[in-house]
N, CA and C atoms as an extended XYZ file, in Angstrom:
258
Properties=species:S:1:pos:R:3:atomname:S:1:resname:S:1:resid:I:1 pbc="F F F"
N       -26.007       41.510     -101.679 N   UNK     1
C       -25.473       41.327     -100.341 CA  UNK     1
C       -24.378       42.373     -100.119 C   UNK     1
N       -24.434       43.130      -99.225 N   UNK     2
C       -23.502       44.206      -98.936 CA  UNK     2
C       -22.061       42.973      -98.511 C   UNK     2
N       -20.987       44.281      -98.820 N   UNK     3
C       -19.894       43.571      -98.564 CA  UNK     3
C       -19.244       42.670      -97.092 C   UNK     3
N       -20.078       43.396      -95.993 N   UNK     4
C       -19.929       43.334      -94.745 CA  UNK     4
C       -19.797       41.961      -94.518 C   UNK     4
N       -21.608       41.624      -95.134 N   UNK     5
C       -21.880       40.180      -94.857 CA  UNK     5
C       -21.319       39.434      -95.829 C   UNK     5
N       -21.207       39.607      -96.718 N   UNK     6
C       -20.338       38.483      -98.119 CA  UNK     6
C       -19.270       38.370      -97.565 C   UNK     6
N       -18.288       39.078      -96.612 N   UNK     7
C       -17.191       38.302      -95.662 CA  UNK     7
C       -17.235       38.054      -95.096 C   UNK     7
N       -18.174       38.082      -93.873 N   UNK     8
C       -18.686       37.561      -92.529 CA  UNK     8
C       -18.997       36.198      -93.471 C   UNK     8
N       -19.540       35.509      -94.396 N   UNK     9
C       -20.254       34.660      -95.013 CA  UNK     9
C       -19.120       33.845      -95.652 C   UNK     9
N       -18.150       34.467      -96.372 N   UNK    10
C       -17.022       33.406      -96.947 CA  UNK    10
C       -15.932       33.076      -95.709 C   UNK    10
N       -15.728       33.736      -94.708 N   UNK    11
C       -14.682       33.261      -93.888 CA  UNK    11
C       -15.583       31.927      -92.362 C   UNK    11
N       -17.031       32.460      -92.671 N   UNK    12
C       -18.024       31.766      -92.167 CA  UNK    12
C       -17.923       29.824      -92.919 C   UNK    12
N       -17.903       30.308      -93.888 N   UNK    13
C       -17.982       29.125      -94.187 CA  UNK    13
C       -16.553       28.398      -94.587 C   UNK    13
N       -15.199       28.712      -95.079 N   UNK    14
C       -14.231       28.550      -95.190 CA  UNK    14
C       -13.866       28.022      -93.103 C   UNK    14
N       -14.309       28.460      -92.214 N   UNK    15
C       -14.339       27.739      -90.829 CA  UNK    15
C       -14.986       26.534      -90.750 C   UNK    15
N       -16.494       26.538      -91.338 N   UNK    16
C       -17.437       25.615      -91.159 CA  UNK    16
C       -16.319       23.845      -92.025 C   UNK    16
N       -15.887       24.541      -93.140 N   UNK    17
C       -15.266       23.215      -93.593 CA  UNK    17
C       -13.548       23.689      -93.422 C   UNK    17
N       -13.423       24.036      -92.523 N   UNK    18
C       -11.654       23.789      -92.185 CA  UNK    18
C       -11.594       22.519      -91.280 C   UNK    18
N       -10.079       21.855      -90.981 N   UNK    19
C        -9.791       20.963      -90.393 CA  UNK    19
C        -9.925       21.278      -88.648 C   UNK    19
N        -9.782       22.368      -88.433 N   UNK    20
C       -10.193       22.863      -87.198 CA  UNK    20
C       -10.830       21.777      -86.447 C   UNK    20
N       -10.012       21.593      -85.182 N   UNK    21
C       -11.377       21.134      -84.199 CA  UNK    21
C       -11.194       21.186      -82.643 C   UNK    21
N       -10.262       22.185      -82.466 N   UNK    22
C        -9.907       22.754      -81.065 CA  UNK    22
C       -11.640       23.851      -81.099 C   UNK    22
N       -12.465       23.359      -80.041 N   UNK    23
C       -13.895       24.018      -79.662 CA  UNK    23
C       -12.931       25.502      -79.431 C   UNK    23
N       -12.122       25.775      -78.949 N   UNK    24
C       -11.776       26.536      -78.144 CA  UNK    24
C       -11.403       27.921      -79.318 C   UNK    24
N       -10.636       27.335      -80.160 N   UNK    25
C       -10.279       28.055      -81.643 CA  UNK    25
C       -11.269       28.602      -82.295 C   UNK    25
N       -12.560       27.186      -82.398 N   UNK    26
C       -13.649       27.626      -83.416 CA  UNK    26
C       -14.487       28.710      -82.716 C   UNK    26
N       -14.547       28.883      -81.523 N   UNK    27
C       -14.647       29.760      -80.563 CA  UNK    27
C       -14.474       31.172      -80.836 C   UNK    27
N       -13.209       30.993      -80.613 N   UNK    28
C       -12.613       32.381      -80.497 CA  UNK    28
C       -12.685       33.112      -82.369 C   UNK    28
N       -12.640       32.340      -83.124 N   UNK    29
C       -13.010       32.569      -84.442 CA  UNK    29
C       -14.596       32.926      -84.982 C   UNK    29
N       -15.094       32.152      -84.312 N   UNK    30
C       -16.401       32.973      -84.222 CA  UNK    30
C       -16.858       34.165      -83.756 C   UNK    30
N       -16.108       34.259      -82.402 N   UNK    31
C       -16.193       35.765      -81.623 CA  UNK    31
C       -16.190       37.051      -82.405 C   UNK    31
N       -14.624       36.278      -82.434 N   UNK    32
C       -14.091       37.557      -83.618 CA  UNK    32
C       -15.411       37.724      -85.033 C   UNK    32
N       -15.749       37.164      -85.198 N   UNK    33
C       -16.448       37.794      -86.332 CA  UNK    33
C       -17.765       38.097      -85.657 C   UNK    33
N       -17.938       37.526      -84.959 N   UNK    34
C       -19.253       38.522      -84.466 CA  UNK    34
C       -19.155       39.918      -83.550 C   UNK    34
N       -17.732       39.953      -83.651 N   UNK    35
C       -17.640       41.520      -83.239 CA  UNK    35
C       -17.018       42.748      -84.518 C   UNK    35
N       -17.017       41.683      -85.569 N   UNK    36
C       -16.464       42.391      -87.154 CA  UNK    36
C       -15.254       42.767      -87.146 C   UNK    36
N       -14.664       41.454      -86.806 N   UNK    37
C       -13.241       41.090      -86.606 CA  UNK    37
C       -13.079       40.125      -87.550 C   UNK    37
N       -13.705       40.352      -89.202 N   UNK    38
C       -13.535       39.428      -89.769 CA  UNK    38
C       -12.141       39.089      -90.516 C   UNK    38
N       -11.582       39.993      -90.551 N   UNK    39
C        -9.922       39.712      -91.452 CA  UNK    39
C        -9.041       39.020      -90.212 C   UNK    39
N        -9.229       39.443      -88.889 N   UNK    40
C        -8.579       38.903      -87.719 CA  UNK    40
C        -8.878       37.438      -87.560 C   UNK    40
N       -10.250       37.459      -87.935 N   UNK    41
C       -10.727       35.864      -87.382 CA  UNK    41
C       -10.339       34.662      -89.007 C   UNK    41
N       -10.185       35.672      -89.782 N   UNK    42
C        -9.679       34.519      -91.056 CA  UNK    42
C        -8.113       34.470      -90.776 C   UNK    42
N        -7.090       35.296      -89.968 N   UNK    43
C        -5.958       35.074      -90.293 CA  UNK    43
C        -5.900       34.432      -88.828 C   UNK    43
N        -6.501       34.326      -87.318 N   UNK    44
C        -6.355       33.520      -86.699 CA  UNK    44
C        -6.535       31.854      -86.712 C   UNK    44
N        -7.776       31.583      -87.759 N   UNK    45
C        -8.122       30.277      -88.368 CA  UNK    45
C        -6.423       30.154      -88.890 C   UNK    45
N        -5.998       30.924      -89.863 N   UNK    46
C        -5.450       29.827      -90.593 CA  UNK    46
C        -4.018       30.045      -89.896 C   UNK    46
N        -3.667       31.088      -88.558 N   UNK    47
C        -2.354       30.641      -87.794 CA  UNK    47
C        -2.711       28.948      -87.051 C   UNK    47
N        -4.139       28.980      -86.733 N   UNK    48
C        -4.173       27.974      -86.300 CA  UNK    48
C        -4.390       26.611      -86.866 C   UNK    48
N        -4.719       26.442      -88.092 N   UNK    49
C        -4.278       25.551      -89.015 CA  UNK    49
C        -2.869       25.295      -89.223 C   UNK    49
N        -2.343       25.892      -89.506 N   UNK    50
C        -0.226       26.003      -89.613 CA  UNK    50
C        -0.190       25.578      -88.131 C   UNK    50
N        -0.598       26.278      -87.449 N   UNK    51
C        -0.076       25.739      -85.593 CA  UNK    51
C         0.275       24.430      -85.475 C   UNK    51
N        -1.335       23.762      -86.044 N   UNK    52
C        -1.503       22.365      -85.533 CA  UNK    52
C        -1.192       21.723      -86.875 C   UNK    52
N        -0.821       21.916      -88.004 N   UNK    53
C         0.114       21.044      -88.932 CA  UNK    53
C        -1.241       20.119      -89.374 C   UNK    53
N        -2.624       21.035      -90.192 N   UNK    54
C        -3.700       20.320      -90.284 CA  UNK    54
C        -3.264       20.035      -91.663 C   UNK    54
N        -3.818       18.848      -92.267 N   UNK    55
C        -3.820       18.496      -93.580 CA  UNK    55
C        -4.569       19.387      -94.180 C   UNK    55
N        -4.879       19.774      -95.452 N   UNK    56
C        -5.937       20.634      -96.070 CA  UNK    56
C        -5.759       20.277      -97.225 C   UNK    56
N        -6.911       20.129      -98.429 N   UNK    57
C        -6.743       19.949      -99.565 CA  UNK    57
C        -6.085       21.154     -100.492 C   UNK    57
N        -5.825       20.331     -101.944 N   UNK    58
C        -5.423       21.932     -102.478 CA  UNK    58
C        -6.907       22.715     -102.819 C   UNK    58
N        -7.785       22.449     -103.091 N   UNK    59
C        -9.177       22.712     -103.329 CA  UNK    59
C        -9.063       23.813     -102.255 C   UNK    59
N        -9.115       23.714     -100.773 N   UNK    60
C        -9.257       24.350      -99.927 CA  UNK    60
C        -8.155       25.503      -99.901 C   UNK    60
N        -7.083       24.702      -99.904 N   UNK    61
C        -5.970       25.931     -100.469 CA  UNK    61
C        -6.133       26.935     -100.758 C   UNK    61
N        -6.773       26.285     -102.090 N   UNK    62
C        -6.625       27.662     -102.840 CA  UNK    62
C        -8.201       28.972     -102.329 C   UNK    62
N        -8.975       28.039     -101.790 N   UNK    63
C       -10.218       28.925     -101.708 CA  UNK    63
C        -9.776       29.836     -100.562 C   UNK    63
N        -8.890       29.259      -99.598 N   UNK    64
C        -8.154       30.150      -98.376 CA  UNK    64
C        -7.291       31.375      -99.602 C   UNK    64
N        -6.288       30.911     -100.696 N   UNK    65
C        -5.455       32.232     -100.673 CA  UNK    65
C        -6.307       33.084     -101.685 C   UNK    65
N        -7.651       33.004     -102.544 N   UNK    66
C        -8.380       33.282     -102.678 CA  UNK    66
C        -9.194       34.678     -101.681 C   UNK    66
N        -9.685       33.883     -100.569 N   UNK    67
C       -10.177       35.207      -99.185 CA  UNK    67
C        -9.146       35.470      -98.613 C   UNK    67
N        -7.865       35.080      -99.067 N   UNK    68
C        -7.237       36.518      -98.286 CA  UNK    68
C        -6.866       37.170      -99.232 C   UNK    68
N        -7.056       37.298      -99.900 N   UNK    69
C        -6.898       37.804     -101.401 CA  UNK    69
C        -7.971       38.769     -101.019 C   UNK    69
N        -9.208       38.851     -101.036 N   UNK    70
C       -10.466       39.308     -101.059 CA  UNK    70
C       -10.473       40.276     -100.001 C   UNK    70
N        -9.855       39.540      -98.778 N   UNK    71
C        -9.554       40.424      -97.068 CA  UNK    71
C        -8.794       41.787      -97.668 C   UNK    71
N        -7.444       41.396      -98.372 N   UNK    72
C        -6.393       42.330      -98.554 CA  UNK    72
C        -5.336       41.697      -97.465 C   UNK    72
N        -5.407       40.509      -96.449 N   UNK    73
C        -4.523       39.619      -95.752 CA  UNK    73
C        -3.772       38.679      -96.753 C   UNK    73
N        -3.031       38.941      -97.353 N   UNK    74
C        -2.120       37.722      -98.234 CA  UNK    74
C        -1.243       36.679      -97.519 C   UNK    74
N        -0.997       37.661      -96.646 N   UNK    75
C         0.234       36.839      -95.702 CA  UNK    75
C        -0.662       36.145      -94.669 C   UNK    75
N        -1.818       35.669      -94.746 N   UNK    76
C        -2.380       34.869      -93.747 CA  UNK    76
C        -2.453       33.158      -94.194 C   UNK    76
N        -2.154       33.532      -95.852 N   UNK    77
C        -1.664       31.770      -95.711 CA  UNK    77
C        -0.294       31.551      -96.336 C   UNK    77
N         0.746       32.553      -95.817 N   UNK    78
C         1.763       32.060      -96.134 CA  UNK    78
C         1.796       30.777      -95.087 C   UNK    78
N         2.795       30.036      -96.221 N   UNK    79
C         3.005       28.913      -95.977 CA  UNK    79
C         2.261       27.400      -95.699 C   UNK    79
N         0.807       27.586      -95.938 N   UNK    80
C        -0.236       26.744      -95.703 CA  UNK    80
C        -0.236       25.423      -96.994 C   UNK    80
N         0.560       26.369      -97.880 N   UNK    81
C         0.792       24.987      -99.302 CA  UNK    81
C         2.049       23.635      -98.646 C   UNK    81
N         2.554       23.920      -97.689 N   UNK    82
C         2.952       23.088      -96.641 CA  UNK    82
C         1.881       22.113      -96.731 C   UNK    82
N         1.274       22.375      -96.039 N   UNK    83
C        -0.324       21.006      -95.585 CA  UNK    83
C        -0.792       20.411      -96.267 C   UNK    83
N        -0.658       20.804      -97.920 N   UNK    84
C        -1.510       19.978      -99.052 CA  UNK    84
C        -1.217       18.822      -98.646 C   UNK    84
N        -2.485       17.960      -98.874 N   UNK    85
C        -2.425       16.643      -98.520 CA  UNK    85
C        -3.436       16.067      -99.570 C   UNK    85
N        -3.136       15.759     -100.903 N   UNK    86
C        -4.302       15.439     -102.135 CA  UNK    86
C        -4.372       13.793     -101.946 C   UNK    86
């Protein structure tokens, strides 16, 4: 799998199971990656996770600082270990 799609594919699915559920967010997060706005659309997910003060596991946690790890975005989950909710 070229790299393109192996991130279109992990930030794809890191949305599919986020706490997200503003239509409007999952929206605009989708956009963005279907215009290959994928580092934009993983660090808008997770401003908007912090926005709305979503619970998230540490499981998930860590698979978020993980792809931004992968992006080269680190600072897209500062502060998201806030939300752990085990």
């Amino acid at each position: 799998m070229e790299r393109h799609q192996y991130i279109r594919a992990l930030v794809s699915q890191l949305l599919e199971e986020s706490p997200l559920t503003s239509e409007v967010v999952i929206v605009d997060v989708r956009h963005l990656m279907s215009v290959g706005e994928e580092k934009l659309a993983f660090d808008t997910m997770c401003s908007w996770i912090y926005e709305d003060s979503l619970s998230i596991t540490s499981a998930y946690y860590e698979r978020l600082v993980s792809a931004a790890q992968e992006l080269g975005t680190p600072r897209s989950t500062d502060r998201l270990d806030e939300l752990i909710e085990d």
